[in-house]
N, C-alpha and C positions, 0 to 999 in steps of 0.2 A: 791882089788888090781888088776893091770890090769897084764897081762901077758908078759912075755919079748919080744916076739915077735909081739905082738900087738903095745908095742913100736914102736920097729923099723917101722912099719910100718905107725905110727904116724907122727916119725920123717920125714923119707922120704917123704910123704905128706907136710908136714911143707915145707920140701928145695924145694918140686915143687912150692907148694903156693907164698914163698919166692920171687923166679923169677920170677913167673907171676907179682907179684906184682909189682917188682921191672921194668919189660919190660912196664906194663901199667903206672908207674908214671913216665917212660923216653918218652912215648909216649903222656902223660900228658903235659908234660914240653914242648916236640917238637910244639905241637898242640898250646899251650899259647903263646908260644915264636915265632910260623909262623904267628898266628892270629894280636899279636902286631906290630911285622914287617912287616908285609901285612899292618895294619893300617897306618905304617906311610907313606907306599908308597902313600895310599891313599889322606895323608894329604897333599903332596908336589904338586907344582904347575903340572898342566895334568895328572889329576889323572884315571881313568881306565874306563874299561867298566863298566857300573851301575848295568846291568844286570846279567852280570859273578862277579860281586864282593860282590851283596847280594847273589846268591849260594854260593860262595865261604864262607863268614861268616857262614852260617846256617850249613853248610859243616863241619866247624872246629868247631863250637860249639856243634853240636851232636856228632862229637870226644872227645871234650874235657869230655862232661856230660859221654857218653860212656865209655870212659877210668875210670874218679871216680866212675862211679858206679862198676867198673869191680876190682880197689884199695879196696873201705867199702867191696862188700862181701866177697873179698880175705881175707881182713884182719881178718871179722867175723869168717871166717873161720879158721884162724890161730890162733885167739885166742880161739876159741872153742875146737879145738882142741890140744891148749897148756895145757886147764882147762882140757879135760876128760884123759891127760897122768897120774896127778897124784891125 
């Protein structure tokens, strides 16, 4: 049996994980949704600088990888510690 206050202090963990979670897959979405929209600028007649816009892709692709890796272990984490509550 885990003790009641161990709970609580589970729980509270869980609602920070929660958020983190929830701020990394709005910053997930951000990053997909600038990276496509940046592409379509790209695609229109006069399209950018070559050199500012391969940083730029490599830029939002290690955010993107960045933010999911920061969602799995959040989530490993919530789930681990949804298993050891009861």
């Amino acid at each position: 049996m885990v003790s009641s206050a161990k709970k609580k202090l589970i729980r509270k963990n869980n609602t920070f994980l929660v958020v983190v979670f929830l701020v990394s897959f709005f910053l997930f979405v951000l990053f997909a949704y600038s990276l496509y929209s940046y592409d379509l600028v790209l695609l229109s007649p006069g399209g950018g600088n070559e050199k500012l816009t391969t940083s730029f892709v490599i830029a939002f692709f290690v955010g993107l990888i960045a933010t999911l890796a920061i969602m799995v272990v959040v989530l490993y984490f919530i789930l681990h510690n949804v298993e050891n509550e009861y």
